[in-house]
C-alpha positions in Angstrom: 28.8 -29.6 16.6 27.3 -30.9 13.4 23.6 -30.7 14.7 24.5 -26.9 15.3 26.0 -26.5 11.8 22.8 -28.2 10.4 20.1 -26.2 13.2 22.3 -23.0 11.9 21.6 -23.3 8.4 18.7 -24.7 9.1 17.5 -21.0 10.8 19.4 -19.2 7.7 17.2 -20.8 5.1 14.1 -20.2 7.4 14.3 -16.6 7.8 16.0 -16.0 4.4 12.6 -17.3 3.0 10.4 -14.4 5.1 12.6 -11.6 4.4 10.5 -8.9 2.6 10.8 -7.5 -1.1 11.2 -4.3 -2.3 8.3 -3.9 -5.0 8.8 -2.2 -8.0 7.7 1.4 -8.4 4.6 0.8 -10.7 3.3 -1.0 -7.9 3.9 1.2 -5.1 1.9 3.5 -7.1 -1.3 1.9 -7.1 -1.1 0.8 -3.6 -0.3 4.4 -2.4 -3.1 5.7 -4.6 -5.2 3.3 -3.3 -4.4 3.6 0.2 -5.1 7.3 -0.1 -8.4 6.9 -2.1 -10.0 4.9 0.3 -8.9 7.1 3.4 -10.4 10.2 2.0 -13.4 12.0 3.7 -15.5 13.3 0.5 -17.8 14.8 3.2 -15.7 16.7 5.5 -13.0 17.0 2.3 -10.1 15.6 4.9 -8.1 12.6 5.7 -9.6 9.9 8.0 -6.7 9.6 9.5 -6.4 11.2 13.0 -2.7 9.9 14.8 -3.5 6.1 15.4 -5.1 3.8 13.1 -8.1 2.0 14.1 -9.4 -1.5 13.7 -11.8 0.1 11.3 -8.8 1.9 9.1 -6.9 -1.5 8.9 -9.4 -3.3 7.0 -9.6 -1.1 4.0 -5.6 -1.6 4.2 -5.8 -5.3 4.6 -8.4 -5.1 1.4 -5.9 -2.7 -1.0 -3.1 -5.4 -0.1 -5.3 -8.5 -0.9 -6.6 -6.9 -4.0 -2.7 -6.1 -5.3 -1.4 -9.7 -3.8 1.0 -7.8 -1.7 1.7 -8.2 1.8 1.8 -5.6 4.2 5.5 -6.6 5.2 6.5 -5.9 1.8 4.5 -2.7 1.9 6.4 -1.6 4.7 9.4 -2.7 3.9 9.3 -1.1 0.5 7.6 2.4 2.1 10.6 2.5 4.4 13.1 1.9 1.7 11.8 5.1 -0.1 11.6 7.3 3.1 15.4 6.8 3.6 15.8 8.1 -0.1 13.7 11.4 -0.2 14.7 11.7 -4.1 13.0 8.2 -5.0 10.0 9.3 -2.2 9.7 12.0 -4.3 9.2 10.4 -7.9 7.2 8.3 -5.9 4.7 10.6 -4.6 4.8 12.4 -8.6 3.9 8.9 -9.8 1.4 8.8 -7.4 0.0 12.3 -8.1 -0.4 11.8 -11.7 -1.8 8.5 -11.5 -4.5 9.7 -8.9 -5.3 12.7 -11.5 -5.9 10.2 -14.0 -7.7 8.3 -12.0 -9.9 10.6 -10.7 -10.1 12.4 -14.3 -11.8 8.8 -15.8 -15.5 9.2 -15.7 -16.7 7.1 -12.5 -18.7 4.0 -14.6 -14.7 3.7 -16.1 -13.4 3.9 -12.9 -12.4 0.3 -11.0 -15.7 -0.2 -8.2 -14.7 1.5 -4.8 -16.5 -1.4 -2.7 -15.6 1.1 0.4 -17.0 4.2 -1.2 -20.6 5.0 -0.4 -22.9 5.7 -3.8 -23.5 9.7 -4.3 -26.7 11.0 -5.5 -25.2 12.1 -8.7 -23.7 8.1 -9.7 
């Protein structure tokens, strides 16, 4: 009986530690931006983004995450939190809105390097 008390806690403690955080709006924010940034077509002027995500659409995720120390649990987790509140989806998509404008408003030797993002003639 005490080994189970002990193997119980034990568990408790263990999963406790890998539960997922909800990360603060400022955050969300930049990841959302980011996410978006890096699946936009400037060519065809559309979303990448066609129903399933590919190998090759994950790896500019796994990169946005890295680059913000965030794990994509607590991405999730965080984006799923907001989905079940539409009013805090919504002052998060207007944060993300007016960041992106002022992000894209910065002249582009300002802006943070895009590694993703192919050089234009005009750069």
């Amino acid at each position: 009986m005490k080994s189970l008390v002990i193997l119980s806690i034990s568990c408790f403690f263990l999963f406790a530690c890998n539960t997922p955080k909800i990360l603060p709006e400022s955050k969300m924010k930049v990841l959302v931006w980011s996410l978006l940034k890096d699946s936009y077509d400037s060519a065809t002027g559309s979303f990448k983004f066609a129903g399933k995500f590919t190998d090759e659409d994950l790896a500019p995720m796994e990169q946005v995450f890295k680059q913000n120390n965030v794990s994509r649990q607590d991405f999730y987790y965080t984006f799923e939190n907001y989905q079940q509140d539409p009013g805090k989806l919504k002052i998060l998509m207007d944060s993300v809105i007016a960041y992106g404008g002022r992000d894209m408003s910065k002249p582009s030797s300002v802006r943070k390097p895009d590694a993703n993002r192919p050089k234009s003639a005009l750069e």
